[in-house]
ZAZA-951522 format. One line per 2 residues: for each residue x, y, z of C-alpha. Coordinates in Angstrom, 2 decimals, always signed. Layout:
N
X,Y,Z ~ ...
***
This chain:
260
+0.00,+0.00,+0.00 ~ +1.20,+3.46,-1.13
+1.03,+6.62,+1.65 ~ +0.72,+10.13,+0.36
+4.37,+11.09,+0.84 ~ +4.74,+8.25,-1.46
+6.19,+5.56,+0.73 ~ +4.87,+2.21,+1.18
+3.53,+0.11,+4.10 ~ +2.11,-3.75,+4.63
-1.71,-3.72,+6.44 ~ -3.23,-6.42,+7.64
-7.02,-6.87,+9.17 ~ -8.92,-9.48,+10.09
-11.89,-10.62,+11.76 ~ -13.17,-13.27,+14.77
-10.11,-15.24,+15.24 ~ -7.99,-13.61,+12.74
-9.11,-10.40,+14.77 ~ -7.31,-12.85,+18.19
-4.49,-13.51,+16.07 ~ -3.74,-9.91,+14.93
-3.89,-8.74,+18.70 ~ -1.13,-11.10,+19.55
+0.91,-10.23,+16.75 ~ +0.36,-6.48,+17.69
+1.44,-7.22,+21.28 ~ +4.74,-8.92,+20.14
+5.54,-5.37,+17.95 ~ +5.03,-3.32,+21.23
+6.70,-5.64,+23.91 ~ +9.69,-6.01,+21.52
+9.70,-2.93,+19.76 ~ +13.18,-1.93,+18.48
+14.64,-5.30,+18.14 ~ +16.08,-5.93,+15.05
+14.52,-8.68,+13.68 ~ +11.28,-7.08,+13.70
+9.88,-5.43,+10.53 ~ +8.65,-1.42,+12.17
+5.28,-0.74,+13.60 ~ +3.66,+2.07,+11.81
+0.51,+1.88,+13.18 ~ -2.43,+0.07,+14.89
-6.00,+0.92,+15.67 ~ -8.70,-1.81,+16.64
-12.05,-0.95,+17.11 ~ -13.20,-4.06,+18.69
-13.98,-5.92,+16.00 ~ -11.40,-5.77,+12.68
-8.01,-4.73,+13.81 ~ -5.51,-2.93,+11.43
-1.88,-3.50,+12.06 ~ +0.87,-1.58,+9.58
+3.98,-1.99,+9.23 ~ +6.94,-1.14,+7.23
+7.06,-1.91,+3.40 ~ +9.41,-4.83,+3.19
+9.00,-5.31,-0.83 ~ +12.89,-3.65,-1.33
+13.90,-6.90,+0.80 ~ +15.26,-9.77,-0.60
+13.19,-13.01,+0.13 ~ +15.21,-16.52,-0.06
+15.66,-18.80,-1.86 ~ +18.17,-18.85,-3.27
+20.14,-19.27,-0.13 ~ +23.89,-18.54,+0.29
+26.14,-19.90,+3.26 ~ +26.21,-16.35,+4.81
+22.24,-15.87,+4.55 ~ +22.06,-19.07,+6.93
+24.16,-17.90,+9.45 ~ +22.52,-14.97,+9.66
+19.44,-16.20,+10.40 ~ +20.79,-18.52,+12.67
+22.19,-15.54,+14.26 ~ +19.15,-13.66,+14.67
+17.35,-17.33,+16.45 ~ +19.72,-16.84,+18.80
+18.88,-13.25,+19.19 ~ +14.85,-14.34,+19.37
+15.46,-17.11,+21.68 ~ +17.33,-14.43,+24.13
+14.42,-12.27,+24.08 ~ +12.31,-10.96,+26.71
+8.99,-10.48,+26.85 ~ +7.72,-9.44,+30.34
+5.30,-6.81,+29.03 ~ +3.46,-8.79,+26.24
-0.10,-9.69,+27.50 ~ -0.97,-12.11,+24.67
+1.02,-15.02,+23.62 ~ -0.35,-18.89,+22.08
+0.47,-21.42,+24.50 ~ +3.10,-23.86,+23.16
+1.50,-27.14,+21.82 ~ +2.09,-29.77,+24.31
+1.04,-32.21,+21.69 ~ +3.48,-31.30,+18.75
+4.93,-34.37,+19.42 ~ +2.41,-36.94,+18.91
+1.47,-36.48,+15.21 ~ +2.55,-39.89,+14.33
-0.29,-41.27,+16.85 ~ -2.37,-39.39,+14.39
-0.67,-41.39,+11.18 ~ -1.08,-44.54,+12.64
-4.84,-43.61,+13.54 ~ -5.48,-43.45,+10.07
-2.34,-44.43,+7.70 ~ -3.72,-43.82,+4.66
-3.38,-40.09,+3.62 ~ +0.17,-40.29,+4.69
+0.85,-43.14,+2.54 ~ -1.22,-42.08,-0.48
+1.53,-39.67,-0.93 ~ +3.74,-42.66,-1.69
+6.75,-41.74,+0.10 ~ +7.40,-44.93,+1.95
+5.09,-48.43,+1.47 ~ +3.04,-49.56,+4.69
+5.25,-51.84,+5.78 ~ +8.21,-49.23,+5.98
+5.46,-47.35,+8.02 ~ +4.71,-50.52,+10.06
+7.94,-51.25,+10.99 ~ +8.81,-47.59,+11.75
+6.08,-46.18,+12.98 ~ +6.94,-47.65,+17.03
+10.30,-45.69,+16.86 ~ +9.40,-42.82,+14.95
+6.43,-42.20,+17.74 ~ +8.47,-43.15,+20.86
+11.03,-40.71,+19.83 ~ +8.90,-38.13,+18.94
+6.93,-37.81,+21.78 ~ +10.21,-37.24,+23.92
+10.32,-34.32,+22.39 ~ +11.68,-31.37,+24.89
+8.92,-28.72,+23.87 ~ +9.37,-26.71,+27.31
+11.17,-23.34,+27.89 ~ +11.56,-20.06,+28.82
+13.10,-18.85,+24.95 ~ +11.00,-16.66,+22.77
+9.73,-18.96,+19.68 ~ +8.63,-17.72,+16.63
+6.90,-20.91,+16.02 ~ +6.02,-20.78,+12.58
+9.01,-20.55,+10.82 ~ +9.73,-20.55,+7.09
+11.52,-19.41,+4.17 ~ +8.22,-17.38,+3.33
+8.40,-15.77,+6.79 ~ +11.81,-14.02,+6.92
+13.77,-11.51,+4.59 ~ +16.90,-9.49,+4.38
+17.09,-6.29,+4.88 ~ +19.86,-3.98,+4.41
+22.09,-5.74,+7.17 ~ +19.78,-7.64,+9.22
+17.26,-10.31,+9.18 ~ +13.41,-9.58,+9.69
+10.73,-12.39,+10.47 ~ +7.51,-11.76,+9.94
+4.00,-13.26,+11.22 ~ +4.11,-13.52,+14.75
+0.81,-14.66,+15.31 ~ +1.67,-17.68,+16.55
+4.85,-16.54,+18.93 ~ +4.95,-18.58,+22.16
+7.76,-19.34,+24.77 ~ +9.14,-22.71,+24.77
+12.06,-24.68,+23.48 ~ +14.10,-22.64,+20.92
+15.89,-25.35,+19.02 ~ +12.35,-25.99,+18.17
+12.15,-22.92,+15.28 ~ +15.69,-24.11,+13.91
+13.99,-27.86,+13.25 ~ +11.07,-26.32,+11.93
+12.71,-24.07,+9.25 ~ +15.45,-26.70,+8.36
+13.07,-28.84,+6.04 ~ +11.96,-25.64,+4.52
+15.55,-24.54,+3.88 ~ +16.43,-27.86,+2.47
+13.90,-28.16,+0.33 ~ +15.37,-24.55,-1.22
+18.40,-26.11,-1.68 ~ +19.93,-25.61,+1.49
+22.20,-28.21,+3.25 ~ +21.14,-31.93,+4.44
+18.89,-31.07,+8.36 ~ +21.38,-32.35,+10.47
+24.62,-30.81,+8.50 ~ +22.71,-27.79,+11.23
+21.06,-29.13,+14.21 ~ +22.59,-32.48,+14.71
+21.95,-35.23,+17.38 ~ +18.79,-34.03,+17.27
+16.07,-37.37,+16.64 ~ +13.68,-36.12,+18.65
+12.73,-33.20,+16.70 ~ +13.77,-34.46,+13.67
+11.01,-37.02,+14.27 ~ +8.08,-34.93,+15.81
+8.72,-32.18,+12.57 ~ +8.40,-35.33,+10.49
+5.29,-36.38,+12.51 ~ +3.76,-32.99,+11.84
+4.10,-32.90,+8.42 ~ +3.34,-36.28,+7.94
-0.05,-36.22,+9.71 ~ -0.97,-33.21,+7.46
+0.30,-32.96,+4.15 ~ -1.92,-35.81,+2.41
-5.42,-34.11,+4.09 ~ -7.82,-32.90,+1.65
-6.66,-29.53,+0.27 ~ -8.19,-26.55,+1.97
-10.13,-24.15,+0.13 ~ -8.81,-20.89,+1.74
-5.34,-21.98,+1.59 ~ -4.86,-24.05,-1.35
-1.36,-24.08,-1.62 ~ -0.67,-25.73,+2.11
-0.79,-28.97,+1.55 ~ +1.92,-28.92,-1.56
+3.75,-27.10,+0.85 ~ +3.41,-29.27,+3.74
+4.43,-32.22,+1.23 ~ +7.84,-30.58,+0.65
+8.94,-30.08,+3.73 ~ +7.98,-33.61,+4.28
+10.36,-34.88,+1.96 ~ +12.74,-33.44,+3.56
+12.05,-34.02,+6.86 ~ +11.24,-37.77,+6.93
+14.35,-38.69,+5.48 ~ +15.83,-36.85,+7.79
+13.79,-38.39,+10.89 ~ +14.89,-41.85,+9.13
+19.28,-40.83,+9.05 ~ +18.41,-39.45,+12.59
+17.41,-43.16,+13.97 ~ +19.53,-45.55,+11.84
+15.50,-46.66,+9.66 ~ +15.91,-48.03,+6.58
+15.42,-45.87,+3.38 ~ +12.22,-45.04,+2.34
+10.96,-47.49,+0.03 ~ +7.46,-45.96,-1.67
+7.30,-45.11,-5.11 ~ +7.60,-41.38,-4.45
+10.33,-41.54,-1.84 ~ +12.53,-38.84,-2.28
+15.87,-39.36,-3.53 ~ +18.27,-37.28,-0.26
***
């Protein structure tokens, strides 16, 4: 959106729970306001019902991929930066989900969206699915670091000499290594290095991102997101093989199993 000086800014509204969401996000802008790895808060105003947030135009940025050695340790950096954050005055925040780790109780439920995606064959999944679970769920979610906790490629940029990360509708304290696991099967998928060449000794997350995906990217597409799911399915293919290297599984074996 264009100002009358000329300049440009991002808006954002929404209503009923989007309305929820936005207040959170707006909270996060004020409790942190000045760090760097926020984009600037240029305004607000909530009447109740549809709150408008606007920030600073972001479109001179430049969104990854491609990725370079240097980009990833600079947003590694600025994790670091996020997890050492404090939030004392924010009033809103998500609560972390307690149950991230138990998606593959959710696969094994009901296998067969999972495997219609033909990454590994049922019995992989048989034979897999006791470890892949056990380790999951001994996932450390819980923490006092600031979590982002919807990290992508989509969500960050570069700006001039820092790193912003946008959307934090969904910010929550917890485990930080958490956001690193989450955005390494989106930054591998880009073209970025193998999961673990990052975060390694890490099975149990490398197992409960696999679990998430894995319980969601073979559900029915959704009509006001259309583009998740394909999404969801990429990250997958990086992050089961991953979850498989992490606890010595065989290969995947399905028709569609992706190739590293």
């Amino acid at each position: 959106m264009r100002l009358e000086d000329g300049s440009g800014c991002f808006v954002k509204t929404g209503v009923d729970l989007w309305a929820e969401r936005l207040r959170i996000e707006h909270d996060m802008y004020t409790g942190l306001q000045g760090a760097s790895f926020l984009s600037r808060l240029l305004a607000w105003e909530d009447d109740g019902t549809q709150p408008i947030l606007v920030l600073e135009d972001l479109s001179a940025a430049t969104w990854p991929p491609p990725w370079t050695p240097q980009g990833i340790q600079d947003v590694l950096d600025t994790l670091a930066s996020v997890r050492d954050a404090r939030v004392p005055g924010i009033r809103r925040m998500i609560a972390i989900d307690t149950d991230f780790g138990r998606h593959w109780q959710v696969v094994a439920a009901d296998p067969q969206p999972f495997l219609r995606l033909g990454l590994c064959t049922a019995a992989w999944l048989s034979n897999s699915l006791p470890l892949l679970d056990a380790t999951a769920t001994s996932v450390e979610l819980g923490g006092t670091d600031l979590l982002h906790n919807d990290l992508r490629s989509d969500n960050l940029c570069f700006l001039d000499d820092r790193v912003v990360i946008i959307d934090w509708d969904s910010a929550c304290l917890g485990n930080g290594i958490l956001d690193i696991a989450a955005w390494l099967p989106s930054l591998h998928s880009e073209g970025g290095p193998l999961p673990e060449n990052i975060l390694a000794s890490q099975p149990e997350m490398a197992s409960a991102v696999a679990g998430y995906f894995a319980a969601y990217a073979g559900l029915s597409h959704l009509v006001d997101a259309p583009h998740v799911r394909n999404i969801q399915l990429s990250q997958l293919c990086s992050a089961l093989p991953w979850a498989a290297r992490a606890l010595d599984l065989p290969a995947l074996d399905g028709p569609n199993a992706p190739t590293a």
